[in-house]
ZATORLUM-704201 format. One line per field, with one value per residue (C-alpha): residue in one letter; x, y negated, z negated. Coordinates in Angstrom, 3 decimals. Layout:
N
resn [a  ...]
X [X  ...]
Y [Y  ...]
Z [Z  ...]
***
This chain:
320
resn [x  x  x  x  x  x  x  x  x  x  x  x  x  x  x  x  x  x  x  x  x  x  x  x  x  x  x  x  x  x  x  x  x  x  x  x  x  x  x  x  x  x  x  x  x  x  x  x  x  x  x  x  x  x  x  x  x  x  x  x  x  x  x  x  x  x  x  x  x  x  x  x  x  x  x  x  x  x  x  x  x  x  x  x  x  x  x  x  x  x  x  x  x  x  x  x  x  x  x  x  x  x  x  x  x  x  x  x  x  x  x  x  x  x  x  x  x  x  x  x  x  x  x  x  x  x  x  x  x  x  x  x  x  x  x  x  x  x  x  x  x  x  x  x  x  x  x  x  x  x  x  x  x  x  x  x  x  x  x  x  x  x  x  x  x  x  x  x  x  x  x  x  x  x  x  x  x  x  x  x  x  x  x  x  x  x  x  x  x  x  x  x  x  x  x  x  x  x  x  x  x  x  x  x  x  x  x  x  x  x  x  x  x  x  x  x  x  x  x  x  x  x  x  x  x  x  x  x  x  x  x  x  x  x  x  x  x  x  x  x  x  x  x  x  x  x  x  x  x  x  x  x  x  x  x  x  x  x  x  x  x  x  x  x  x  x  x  x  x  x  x  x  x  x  x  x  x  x  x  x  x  x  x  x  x  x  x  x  x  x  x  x  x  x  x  x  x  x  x  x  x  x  x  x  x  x  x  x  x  x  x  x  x  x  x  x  x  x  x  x]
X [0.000  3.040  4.532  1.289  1.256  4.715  4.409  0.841  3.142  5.710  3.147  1.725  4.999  6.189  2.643  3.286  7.083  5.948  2.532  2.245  1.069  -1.071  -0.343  -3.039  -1.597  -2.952  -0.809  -0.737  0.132  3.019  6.424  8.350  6.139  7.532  9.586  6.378  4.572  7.554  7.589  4.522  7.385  9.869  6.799  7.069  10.927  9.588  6.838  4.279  1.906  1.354  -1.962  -2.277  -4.845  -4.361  -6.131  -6.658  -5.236  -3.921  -6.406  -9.016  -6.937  -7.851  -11.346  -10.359  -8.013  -11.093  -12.909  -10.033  -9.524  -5.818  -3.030  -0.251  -0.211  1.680  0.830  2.014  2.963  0.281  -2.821  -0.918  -1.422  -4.850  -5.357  -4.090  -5.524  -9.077  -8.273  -7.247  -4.973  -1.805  2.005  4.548  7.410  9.428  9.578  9.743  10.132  11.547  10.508  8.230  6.412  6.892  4.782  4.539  2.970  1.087  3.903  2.848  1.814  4.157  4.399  8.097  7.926  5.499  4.488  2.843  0.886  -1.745  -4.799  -4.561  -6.219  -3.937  -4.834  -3.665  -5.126  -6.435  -4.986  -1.329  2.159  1.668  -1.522  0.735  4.285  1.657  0.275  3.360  5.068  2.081  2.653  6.183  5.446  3.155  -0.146  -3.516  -5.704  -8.984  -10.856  -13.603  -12.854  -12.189  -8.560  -5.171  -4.942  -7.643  -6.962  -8.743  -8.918  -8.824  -7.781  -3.858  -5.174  -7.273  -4.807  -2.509  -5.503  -6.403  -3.139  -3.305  -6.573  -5.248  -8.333  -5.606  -2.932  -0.150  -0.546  1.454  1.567  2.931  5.548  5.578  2.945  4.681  7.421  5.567  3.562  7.287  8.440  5.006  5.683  2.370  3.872  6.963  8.648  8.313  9.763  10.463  9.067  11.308  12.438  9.902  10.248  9.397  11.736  12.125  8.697  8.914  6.429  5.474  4.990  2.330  1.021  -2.299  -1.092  -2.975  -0.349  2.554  1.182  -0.431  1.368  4.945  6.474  4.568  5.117  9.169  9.064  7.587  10.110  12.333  10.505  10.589  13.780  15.461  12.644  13.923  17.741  17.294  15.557  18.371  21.106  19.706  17.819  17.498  15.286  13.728  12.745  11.307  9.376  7.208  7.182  6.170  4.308  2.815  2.511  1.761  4.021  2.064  5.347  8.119  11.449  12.386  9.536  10.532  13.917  12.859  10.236  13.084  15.288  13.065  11.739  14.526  13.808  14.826  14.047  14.276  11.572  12.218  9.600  11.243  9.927  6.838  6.020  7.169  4.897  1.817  2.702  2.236  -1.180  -2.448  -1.796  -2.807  -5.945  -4.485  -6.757  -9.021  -7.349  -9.085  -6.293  -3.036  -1.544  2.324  4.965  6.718  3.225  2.746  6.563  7.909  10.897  12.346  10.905  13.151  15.909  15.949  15.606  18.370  20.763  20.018  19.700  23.464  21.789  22.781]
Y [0.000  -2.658  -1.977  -1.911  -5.537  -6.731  -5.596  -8.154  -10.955  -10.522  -10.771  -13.487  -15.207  -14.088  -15.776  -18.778  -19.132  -18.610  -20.759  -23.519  -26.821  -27.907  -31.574  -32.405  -34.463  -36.401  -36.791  -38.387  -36.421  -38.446  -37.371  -39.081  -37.916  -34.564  -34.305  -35.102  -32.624  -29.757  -30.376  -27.398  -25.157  -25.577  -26.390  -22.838  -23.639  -26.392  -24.091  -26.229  -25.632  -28.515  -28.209  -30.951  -32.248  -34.532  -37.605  -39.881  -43.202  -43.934  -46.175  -43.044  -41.361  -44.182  -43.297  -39.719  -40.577  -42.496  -39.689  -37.759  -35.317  -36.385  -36.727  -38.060  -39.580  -40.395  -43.807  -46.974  -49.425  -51.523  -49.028  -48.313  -52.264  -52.342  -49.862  -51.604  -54.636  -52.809  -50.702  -47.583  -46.049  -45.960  -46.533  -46.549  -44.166  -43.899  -44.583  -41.528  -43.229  -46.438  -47.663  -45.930  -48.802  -50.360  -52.402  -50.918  -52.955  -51.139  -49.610  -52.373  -55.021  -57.634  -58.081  -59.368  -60.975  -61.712  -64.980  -62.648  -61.528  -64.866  -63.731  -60.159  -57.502  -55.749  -52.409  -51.378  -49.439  -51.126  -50.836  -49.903  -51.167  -51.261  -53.986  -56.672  -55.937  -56.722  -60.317  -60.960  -61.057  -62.710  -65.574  -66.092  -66.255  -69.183  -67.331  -66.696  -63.593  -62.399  -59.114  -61.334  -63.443  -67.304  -66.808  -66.040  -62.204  -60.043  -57.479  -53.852  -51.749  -47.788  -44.780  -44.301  -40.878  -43.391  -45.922  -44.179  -42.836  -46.542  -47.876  -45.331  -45.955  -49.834  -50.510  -52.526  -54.528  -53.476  -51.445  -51.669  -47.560  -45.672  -42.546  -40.129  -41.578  -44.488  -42.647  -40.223  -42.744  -44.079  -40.931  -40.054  -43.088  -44.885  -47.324  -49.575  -51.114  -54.188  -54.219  -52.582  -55.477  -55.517  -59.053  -60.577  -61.031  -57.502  -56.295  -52.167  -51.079  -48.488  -46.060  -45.284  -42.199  -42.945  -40.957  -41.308  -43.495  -40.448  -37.796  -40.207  -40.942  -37.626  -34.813  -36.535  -33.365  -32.334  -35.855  -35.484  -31.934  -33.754  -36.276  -33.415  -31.577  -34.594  -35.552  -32.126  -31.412  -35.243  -34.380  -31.542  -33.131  -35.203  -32.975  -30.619  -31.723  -28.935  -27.725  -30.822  -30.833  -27.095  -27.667  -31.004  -29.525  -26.002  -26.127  -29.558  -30.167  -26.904  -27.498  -30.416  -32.779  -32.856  -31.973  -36.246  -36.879  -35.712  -37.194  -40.598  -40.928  -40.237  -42.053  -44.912  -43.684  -42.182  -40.265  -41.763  -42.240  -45.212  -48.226  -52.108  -54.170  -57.287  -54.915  -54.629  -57.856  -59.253  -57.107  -57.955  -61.664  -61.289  -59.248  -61.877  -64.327  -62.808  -60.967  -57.613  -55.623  -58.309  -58.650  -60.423  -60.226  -59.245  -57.058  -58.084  -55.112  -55.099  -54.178  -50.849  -50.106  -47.330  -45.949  -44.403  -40.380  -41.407  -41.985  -39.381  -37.127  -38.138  -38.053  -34.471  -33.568  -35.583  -37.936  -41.186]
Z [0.000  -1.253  2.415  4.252  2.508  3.281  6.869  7.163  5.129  7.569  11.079  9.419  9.001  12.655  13.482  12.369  13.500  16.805  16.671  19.344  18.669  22.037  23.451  25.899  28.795  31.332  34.283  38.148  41.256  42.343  43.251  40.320  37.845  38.596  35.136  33.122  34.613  34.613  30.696  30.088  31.464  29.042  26.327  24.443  23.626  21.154  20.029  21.849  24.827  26.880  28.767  32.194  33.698  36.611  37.577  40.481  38.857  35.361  34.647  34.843  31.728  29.464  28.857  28.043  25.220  23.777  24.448  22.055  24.798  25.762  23.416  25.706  29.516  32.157  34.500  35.726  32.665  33.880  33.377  29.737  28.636  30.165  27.973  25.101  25.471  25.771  22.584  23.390  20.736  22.126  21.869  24.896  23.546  26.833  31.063  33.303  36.837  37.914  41.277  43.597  45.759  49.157  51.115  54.442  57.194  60.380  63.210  65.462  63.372  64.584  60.317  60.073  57.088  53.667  55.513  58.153  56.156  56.049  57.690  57.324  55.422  52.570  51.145  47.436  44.522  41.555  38.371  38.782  39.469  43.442  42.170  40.021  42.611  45.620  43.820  42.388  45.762  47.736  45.298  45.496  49.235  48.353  49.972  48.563  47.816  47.141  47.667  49.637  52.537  52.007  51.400  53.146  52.348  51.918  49.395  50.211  46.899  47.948  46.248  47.052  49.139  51.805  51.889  54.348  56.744  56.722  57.772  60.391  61.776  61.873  59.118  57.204  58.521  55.215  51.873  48.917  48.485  46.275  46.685  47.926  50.470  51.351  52.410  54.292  56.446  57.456  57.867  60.173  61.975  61.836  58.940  58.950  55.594  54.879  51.776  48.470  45.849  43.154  43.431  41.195  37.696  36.813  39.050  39.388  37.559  35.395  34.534  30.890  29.084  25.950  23.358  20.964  17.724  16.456  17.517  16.390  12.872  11.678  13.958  13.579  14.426  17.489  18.834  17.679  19.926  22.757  23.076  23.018  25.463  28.145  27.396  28.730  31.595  32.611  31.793  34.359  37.136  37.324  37.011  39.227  42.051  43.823  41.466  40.455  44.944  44.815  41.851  43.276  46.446  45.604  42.373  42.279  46.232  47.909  50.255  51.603  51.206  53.441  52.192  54.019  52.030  48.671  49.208  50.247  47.594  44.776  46.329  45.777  42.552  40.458  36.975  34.263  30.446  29.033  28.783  26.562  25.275  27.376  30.421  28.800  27.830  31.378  32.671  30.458  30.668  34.757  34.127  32.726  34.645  37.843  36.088  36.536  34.354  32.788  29.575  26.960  24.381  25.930  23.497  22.043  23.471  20.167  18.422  20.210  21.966  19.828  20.980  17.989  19.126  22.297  20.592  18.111  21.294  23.265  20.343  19.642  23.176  23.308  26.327  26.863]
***
Protein backbone atom coordinates (compact mmCIF):
# COMPACT_ATOMS: atom_id res chain seq x y z
CA UNK A 1 0.00 0.00 0.00
CA UNK A 2 3.04 2.66 1.25
CA UNK A 3 4.53 1.98 -2.41
CA UNK A 4 1.29 1.91 -4.25
CA UNK A 5 1.26 5.54 -2.51
CA UNK A 6 4.72 6.73 -3.28
CA UNK A 7 4.41 5.60 -6.87
CA UNK A 8 0.84 8.15 -7.16
CA UNK A 9 3.14 10.96 -5.13
CA UNK A 10 5.71 10.52 -7.57
CA UNK A 11 3.15 10.77 -11.08
CA UNK A 12 1.72 13.49 -9.42
CA UNK A 13 5.00 15.21 -9.00
CA UNK A 14 6.19 14.09 -12.65
CA UNK A 15 2.64 15.78 -13.48
CA UNK A 16 3.29 18.78 -12.37
CA UNK A 17 7.08 19.13 -13.50
CA UNK A 18 5.95 18.61 -16.80
CA UNK A 19 2.53 20.76 -16.67
CA UNK A 20 2.24 23.52 -19.34
CA UNK A 21 1.07 26.82 -18.67
CA UNK A 22 -1.07 27.91 -22.04
CA UNK A 23 -0.34 31.57 -23.45
CA UNK A 24 -3.04 32.41 -25.90
CA UNK A 25 -1.60 34.46 -28.79
CA UNK A 26 -2.95 36.40 -31.33
CA UNK A 27 -0.81 36.79 -34.28
CA UNK A 28 -0.74 38.39 -38.15
CA UNK A 29 0.13 36.42 -41.26
CA UNK A 30 3.02 38.45 -42.34
CA UNK A 31 6.42 37.37 -43.25
CA UNK A 32 8.35 39.08 -40.32
CA UNK A 33 6.14 37.92 -37.84
CA UNK A 34 7.53 34.56 -38.60
CA UNK A 35 9.59 34.30 -35.14
CA UNK A 36 6.38 35.10 -33.12
CA UNK A 37 4.57 32.62 -34.61
CA UNK A 38 7.55 29.76 -34.61
CA UNK A 39 7.59 30.38 -30.70
CA UNK A 40 4.52 27.40 -30.09
CA UNK A 41 7.38 25.16 -31.46
CA UNK A 42 9.87 25.58 -29.04
CA UNK A 43 6.80 26.39 -26.33
CA UNK A 44 7.07 22.84 -24.44
CA UNK A 45 10.93 23.64 -23.63
CA UNK A 46 9.59 26.39 -21.15
CA UNK A 47 6.84 24.09 -20.03
CA UNK A 48 4.28 26.23 -21.85
CA UNK A 49 1.91 25.63 -24.83
CA UNK A 50 1.35 28.52 -26.88
CA UNK A 51 -1.96 28.21 -28.77
CA UNK A 52 -2.28 30.95 -32.19
CA UNK A 53 -4.85 32.25 -33.70
CA UNK A 54 -4.36 34.53 -36.61
CA UNK A 55 -6.13 37.61 -37.58
CA UNK A 56 -6.66 39.88 -40.48
CA UNK A 57 -5.24 43.20 -38.86
CA UNK A 58 -3.92 43.93 -35.36
CA UNK A 59 -6.41 46.17 -34.65
CA UNK A 60 -9.02 43.04 -34.84
CA UNK A 61 -6.94 41.36 -31.73
CA UNK A 62 -7.85 44.18 -29.46
CA UNK A 63 -11.35 43.30 -28.86
CA UNK A 64 -10.36 39.72 -28.04
CA UNK A 65 -8.01 40.58 -25.22
CA UNK A 66 -11.09 42.50 -23.78
CA UNK A 67 -12.91 39.69 -24.45
CA UNK A 68 -10.03 37.76 -22.06
CA UNK A 69 -9.52 35.32 -24.80
CA UNK A 70 -5.82 36.38 -25.76
CA UNK A 71 -3.03 36.73 -23.42
CA UNK A 72 -0.25 38.06 -25.71
CA UNK A 73 -0.21 39.58 -29.52
CA UNK A 74 1.68 40.39 -32.16
CA UNK A 75 0.83 43.81 -34.50
CA UNK A 76 2.01 46.97 -35.73
CA UNK A 77 2.96 49.42 -32.67
CA UNK A 78 0.28 51.52 -33.88
CA UNK A 79 -2.82 49.03 -33.38
CA UNK A 80 -0.92 48.31 -29.74
CA UNK A 81 -1.42 52.26 -28.64
CA UNK A 82 -4.85 52.34 -30.16
CA UNK A 83 -5.36 49.86 -27.97
CA UNK A 84 -4.09 51.60 -25.10
CA UNK A 85 -5.52 54.64 -25.47
CA UNK A 86 -9.08 52.81 -25.77
CA UNK A 87 -8.27 50.70 -22.58
CA UNK A 88 -7.25 47.58 -23.39
CA UNK A 89 -4.97 46.05 -20.74
CA UNK A 90 -1.81 45.96 -22.13
CA UNK A 91 2.00 46.53 -21.87
CA UNK A 92 4.55 46.55 -24.90
CA UNK A 93 7.41 44.17 -23.55
CA UNK A 94 9.43 43.90 -26.83
CA UNK A 95 9.58 44.58 -31.06
CA UNK A 96 9.74 41.53 -33.30
CA UNK A 97 10.13 43.23 -36.84
CA UNK A 98 11.55 46.44 -37.91
CA UNK A 99 10.51 47.66 -41.28
CA UNK A 100 8.23 45.93 -43.60
CA UNK A 101 6.41 48.80 -45.76
CA UNK A 102 6.89 50.36 -49.16
CA UNK A 103 4.78 52.40 -51.12
CA UNK A 104 4.54 50.92 -54.44
CA UNK A 105 2.97 52.96 -57.19
CA UNK A 106 1.09 51.14 -60.38
CA UNK A 107 3.90 49.61 -63.21
CA UNK A 108 2.85 52.37 -65.46
CA UNK A 109 1.81 55.02 -63.37
CA UNK A 110 4.16 57.63 -64.58
CA UNK A 111 4.40 58.08 -60.32
CA UNK A 112 8.10 59.37 -60.07
CA UNK A 113 7.93 60.97 -57.09
CA UNK A 114 5.50 61.71 -53.67
CA UNK A 115 4.49 64.98 -55.51
CA UNK A 116 2.84 62.65 -58.15
CA UNK A 117 0.89 61.53 -56.16
CA UNK A 118 -1.74 64.87 -56.05
CA UNK A 119 -4.80 63.73 -57.69
CA UNK A 120 -4.56 60.16 -57.32
CA UNK A 121 -6.22 57.50 -55.42
CA UNK A 122 -3.94 55.75 -52.57
CA UNK A 123 -4.83 52.41 -51.15
CA UNK A 124 -3.67 51.38 -47.44
CA UNK A 125 -5.13 49.44 -44.52
CA UNK A 126 -6.44 51.13 -41.56
CA UNK A 127 -4.99 50.84 -38.37
CA UNK A 128 -1.33 49.90 -38.78
CA UNK A 129 2.16 51.17 -39.47
CA UNK A 130 1.67 51.26 -43.44
CA UNK A 131 -1.52 53.99 -42.17
CA UNK A 132 0.73 56.67 -40.02
CA UNK A 133 4.28 55.94 -42.61
CA UNK A 134 1.66 56.72 -45.62
CA UNK A 135 0.27 60.32 -43.82
CA UNK A 136 3.36 60.96 -42.39
CA UNK A 137 5.07 61.06 -45.76
CA UNK A 138 2.08 62.71 -47.74
CA UNK A 139 2.65 65.57 -45.30
CA UNK A 140 6.18 66.09 -45.50
CA UNK A 141 5.45 66.26 -49.23
CA UNK A 142 3.15 69.18 -48.35
CA UNK A 143 -0.15 67.33 -49.97
CA UNK A 144 -3.52 66.70 -48.56
CA UNK A 145 -5.70 63.59 -47.82
CA UNK A 146 -8.98 62.40 -47.14
CA UNK A 147 -10.86 59.11 -47.67
CA UNK A 148 -13.60 61.33 -49.64
CA UNK A 149 -12.85 63.44 -52.54
CA UNK A 150 -12.19 67.30 -52.01
CA UNK A 151 -8.56 66.81 -51.40
CA UNK A 152 -5.17 66.04 -53.15
CA UNK A 153 -4.94 62.20 -52.35
CA UNK A 154 -7.64 60.04 -51.92
CA UNK A 155 -6.96 57.48 -49.40
CA UNK A 156 -8.74 53.85 -50.21
CA UNK A 157 -8.92 51.75 -46.90
CA UNK A 158 -8.82 47.79 -47.95
CA UNK A 159 -7.78 44.78 -46.25
CA UNK A 160 -3.86 44.30 -47.05
CA UNK A 161 -5.17 40.88 -49.14
CA UNK A 162 -7.27 43.39 -51.81
CA UNK A 163 -4.81 45.92 -51.89
CA UNK A 164 -2.51 44.18 -54.35
CA UNK A 165 -5.50 42.84 -56.74
CA UNK A 166 -6.40 46.54 -56.72
CA UNK A 167 -3.14 47.88 -57.77
CA UNK A 168 -3.31 45.33 -60.39
CA UNK A 169 -6.57 45.96 -61.78
CA UNK A 170 -5.25 49.83 -61.87
CA UNK A 171 -8.33 50.51 -59.12
CA UNK A 172 -5.61 52.53 -57.20
CA UNK A 173 -2.93 54.53 -58.52
CA UNK A 174 -0.15 53.48 -55.21
CA UNK A 175 -0.55 51.45 -51.87
CA UNK A 176 1.45 51.67 -48.92
CA UNK A 177 1.57 47.56 -48.49
CA UNK A 178 2.93 45.67 -46.27
CA UNK A 179 5.55 42.55 -46.69
CA UNK A 180 5.58 40.13 -47.93
CA UNK A 181 2.95 41.58 -50.47
CA UNK A 182 4.68 44.49 -51.35
CA UNK A 183 7.42 42.65 -52.41
CA UNK A 184 5.57 40.22 -54.29
CA UNK A 185 3.56 42.74 -56.45
CA UNK A 186 7.29 44.08 -57.46
CA UNK A 187 8.44 40.93 -57.87
CA UNK A 188 5.01 40.05 -60.17
CA UNK A 189 5.68 43.09 -61.98
CA UNK A 190 2.37 44.89 -61.84
CA UNK A 191 3.87 47.32 -58.94
CA UNK A 192 6.96 49.58 -58.95
CA UNK A 193 8.65 51.11 -55.59
CA UNK A 194 8.31 54.19 -54.88
CA UNK A 195 9.76 54.22 -51.78
CA UNK A 196 10.46 52.58 -48.47
CA UNK A 197 9.07 55.48 -45.85
CA UNK A 198 11.31 55.52 -43.15
CA UNK A 199 12.44 59.05 -43.43
CA UNK A 200 9.90 60.58 -41.19
CA UNK A 201 10.25 61.03 -37.70
CA UNK A 202 9.40 57.50 -36.81
CA UNK A 203 11.74 56.30 -39.05
CA UNK A 204 12.12 52.17 -39.39
CA UNK A 205 8.70 51.08 -37.56
CA UNK A 206 8.91 48.49 -35.39
CA UNK A 207 6.43 46.06 -34.53
CA UNK A 208 5.47 45.28 -30.89
CA UNK A 209 4.99 42.20 -29.08
CA UNK A 210 2.33 42.95 -25.95
CA UNK A 211 1.02 40.96 -23.36
CA UNK A 212 -2.30 41.31 -20.96
CA UNK A 213 -1.09 43.49 -17.72
CA UNK A 214 -2.97 40.45 -16.46
CA UNK A 215 -0.35 37.80 -17.52
CA UNK A 216 2.55 40.21 -16.39
CA UNK A 217 1.18 40.94 -12.87
CA UNK A 218 -0.43 37.63 -11.68
CA UNK A 219 1.37 34.81 -13.96
CA UNK A 220 4.95 36.54 -13.58
CA UNK A 221 6.47 33.37 -14.43
CA UNK A 222 4.57 32.33 -17.49
CA UNK A 223 5.12 35.85 -18.83
CA UNK A 224 9.17 35.48 -17.68
CA UNK A 225 9.06 31.93 -19.93
CA UNK A 226 7.59 33.75 -22.76
CA UNK A 227 10.11 36.28 -23.08
CA UNK A 228 12.33 33.41 -23.02
CA UNK A 229 10.50 31.58 -25.46
CA UNK A 230 10.59 34.59 -28.15
CA UNK A 231 13.78 35.55 -27.40
CA UNK A 232 15.46 32.13 -28.73
CA UNK A 233 12.64 31.41 -31.60
CA UNK A 234 13.92 35.24 -32.61
CA UNK A 235 17.74 34.38 -31.79
CA UNK A 236 17.29 31.54 -34.36
CA UNK A 237 15.56 33.13 -37.14
CA UNK A 238 18.37 35.20 -37.32
CA UNK A 239 21.11 32.97 -37.01
CA UNK A 240 19.71 30.62 -39.23
CA UNK A 241 17.82 31.72 -42.05
CA UNK A 242 17.50 28.94 -43.82
CA UNK A 243 15.29 27.72 -41.47
CA UNK A 244 13.73 30.82 -40.46
CA UNK A 245 12.74 30.83 -44.94
CA UNK A 246 11.31 27.10 -44.81
CA UNK A 247 9.38 27.67 -41.85
CA UNK A 248 7.21 31.00 -43.28
CA UNK A 249 7.18 29.52 -46.45
CA UNK A 250 6.17 26.00 -45.60
CA UNK A 251 4.31 26.13 -42.37
CA UNK A 252 2.82 29.56 -42.28
CA UNK A 253 2.51 30.17 -46.23
CA UNK A 254 1.76 26.90 -47.91
CA UNK A 255 4.02 27.50 -50.26
CA UNK A 256 2.06 30.42 -51.60
CA UNK A 257 5.35 32.78 -51.21
CA UNK A 258 8.12 32.86 -53.44
CA UNK A 259 11.45 31.97 -52.19
CA UNK A 260 12.39 36.25 -54.02
CA UNK A 261 9.54 36.88 -52.03
CA UNK A 262 10.53 35.71 -48.67
CA UNK A 263 13.92 37.19 -49.21
CA UNK A 264 12.86 40.60 -50.25
CA UNK A 265 10.24 40.93 -47.59
CA UNK A 266 13.08 40.24 -44.78
CA UNK A 267 15.29 42.05 -46.33
CA UNK A 268 13.07 44.91 -45.78
CA UNK A 269 11.74 43.68 -42.55
CA UNK A 270 14.53 42.18 -40.46
CA UNK A 271 13.81 40.27 -36.97
CA UNK A 272 14.83 41.76 -34.26
CA UNK A 273 14.05 42.24 -30.45
CA UNK A 274 14.28 45.21 -29.03
CA UNK A 275 11.57 48.23 -28.78
CA UNK A 276 12.22 52.11 -26.56
CA UNK A 277 9.60 54.17 -25.27
CA UNK A 278 11.24 57.29 -27.38
CA UNK A 279 9.93 54.92 -30.42
CA UNK A 280 6.84 54.63 -28.80
CA UNK A 281 6.02 57.86 -27.83
CA UNK A 282 7.17 59.25 -31.38
CA UNK A 283 4.90 57.11 -32.67
CA UNK A 284 1.82 57.95 -30.46
CA UNK A 285 2.70 61.66 -30.67
CA UNK A 286 2.24 61.29 -34.76
CA UNK A 287 -1.18 59.25 -34.13
CA UNK A 288 -2.45 61.88 -32.73
CA UNK A 289 -1.80 64.33 -34.64
CA UNK A 290 -2.81 62.81 -37.84
CA UNK A 291 -5.95 60.97 -36.09
CA UNK A 292 -4.48 57.61 -36.54
CA UNK A 293 -6.76 55.62 -34.35
CA UNK A 294 -9.02 58.31 -32.79
CA UNK A 295 -7.35 58.65 -29.57
CA UNK A 296 -9.09 60.42 -26.96
CA UNK A 297 -6.29 60.23 -24.38
CA UNK A 298 -3.04 59.24 -25.93
CA UNK A 299 -1.54 57.06 -23.50
CA UNK A 300 2.32 58.08 -22.04
CA UNK A 301 4.97 55.11 -23.47
CA UNK A 302 6.72 55.10 -20.17
CA UNK A 303 3.22 54.18 -18.42
CA UNK A 304 2.75 50.85 -20.21
CA UNK A 305 6.56 50.11 -21.97
CA UNK A 306 7.91 47.33 -19.83
CA UNK A 307 10.90 45.95 -20.98
CA UNK A 308 12.35 44.40 -17.99
CA UNK A 309 10.91 40.38 -19.13
CA UNK A 310 13.15 41.41 -22.30
CA UNK A 311 15.91 41.98 -20.59
CA UNK A 312 15.95 39.38 -18.11
CA UNK A 313 15.61 37.13 -21.29
CA UNK A 314 18.37 38.14 -23.26
CA UNK A 315 20.76 38.05 -20.34
CA UNK A 316 20.02 34.47 -19.64
CA UNK A 317 19.70 33.57 -23.18
CA UNK A 318 23.46 35.58 -23.31
CA UNK A 319 21.79 37.94 -26.33
CA UNK A 320 22.78 41.19 -26.86
Amino acid sequence: MRVKVLLSLLCLSSLALTAQDVVRLGNLKFAHYGAVSYMKELAPKYRLKIDERMFAKGIDINPAIVAGEIDASAAALDAAIAGRAAGVPIYVVAGFARGGARIVVGANSGIRSLKDLKGKKVGVARGGAQELLLLAELAMAGLTWSDKPGKDVLVLYLPFADLNQALMAKNIDAMCQSEPYSSQAINRKFGVELLKPYDTPIGEPIRALVITEKLYKERRDVAQRFLLCFVEATKKFIDEPKAAEKFVREVMFKNQISQDDYQDAIGNSPFSYDISVPHVQITTDLMAKYGVGKMANPPKAGDWVKLDLLAEAKKQLKVK
